[in-house]
N, C-alpha and C positions, 0 to 999 in steps of 0.2 A: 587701566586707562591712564593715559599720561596728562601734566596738568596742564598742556595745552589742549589735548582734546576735550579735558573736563570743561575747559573754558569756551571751546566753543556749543559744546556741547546743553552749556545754559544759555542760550539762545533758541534753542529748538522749542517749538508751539507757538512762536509771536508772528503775527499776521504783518502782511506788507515786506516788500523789494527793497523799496528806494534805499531808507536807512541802512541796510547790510551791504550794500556799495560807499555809501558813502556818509558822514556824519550828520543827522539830520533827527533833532531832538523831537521834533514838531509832527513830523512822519510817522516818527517810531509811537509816540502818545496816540495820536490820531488814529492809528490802527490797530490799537490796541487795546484801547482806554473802554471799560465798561461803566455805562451810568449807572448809577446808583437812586436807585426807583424807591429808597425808604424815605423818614423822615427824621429830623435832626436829635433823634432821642439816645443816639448812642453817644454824641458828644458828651465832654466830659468840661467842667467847670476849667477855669485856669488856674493853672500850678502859683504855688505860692511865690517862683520867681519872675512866672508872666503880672501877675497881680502888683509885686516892687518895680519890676518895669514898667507895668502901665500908671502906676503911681507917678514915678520919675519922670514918664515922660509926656503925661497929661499936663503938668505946670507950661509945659514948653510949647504949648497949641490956645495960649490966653487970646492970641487974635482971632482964633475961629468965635466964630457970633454963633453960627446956623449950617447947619448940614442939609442937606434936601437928599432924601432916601425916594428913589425913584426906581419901580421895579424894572427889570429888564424888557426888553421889546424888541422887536426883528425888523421896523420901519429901513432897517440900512439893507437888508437884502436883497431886492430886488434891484441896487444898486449893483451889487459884488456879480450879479447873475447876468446883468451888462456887461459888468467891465470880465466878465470867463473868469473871475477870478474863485476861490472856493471860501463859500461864508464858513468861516470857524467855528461860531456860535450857533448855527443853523440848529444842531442837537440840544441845544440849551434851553431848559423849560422855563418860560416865564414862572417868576415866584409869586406864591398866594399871599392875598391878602395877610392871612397872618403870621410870614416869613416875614414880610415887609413892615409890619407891623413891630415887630419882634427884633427888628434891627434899628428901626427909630427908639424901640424904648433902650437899647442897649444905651445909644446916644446918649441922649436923655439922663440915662441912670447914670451919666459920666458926666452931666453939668452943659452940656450942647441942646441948645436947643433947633431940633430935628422936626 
């Protein structure tokens, strides 16, 4: 196999047209992309260079007072499904109380009060 058939070659199995005509990042996600139906337990803490960035760069946000952690909602839908246009987030699960929960305390745990 030569290395340009290997090249096209990884592309074979991905779902959707548009993209393989033409450049289209949005497309190629969209039709491809599989939810992920667990829960956030395979996360892994932050690395000891996210932890000095977030150090470095928490001084720099002294004007934030207050965050408001709002969960997600679809209220703009039935707008998108007017205008023919295709809601993005349509597949996006509202998150549970203790997602939302769990992201005020991160706040919180960083001196913002959420």
């Amino acid at each position: 196999m030569t290395a340009t058939e290997e090249r096209l070659d990884a592309w074979t199995g991905f779902r959707g047209e548009g993209w393989r005509r033409e450049i289209d990042v949005r497309g190629f996600v969209q039709d491809n992309y599989t939810p992920y139906e667990g829960d956030a337990g395979f996360l892994a803490g932050p690395t000891p260079r996210t932890a000095a960035l977030w150090r470095d760069l928490s001084g720099l946000f002294a004007e934030v007072e207050r965050v408001d952690v709002l969960p997600f909602h679809k209220l703009g839908a039935p707008k998108y499904a007017k205008l023919g246009t295709p809601f993005a987030l349509a597949g996006t699960p509202t998150p549970t109380a203790v997602l939302v929960s769990q992201v005020r305390s991160t706040f919180i745990a960083h001196g913002l009060n959420a």
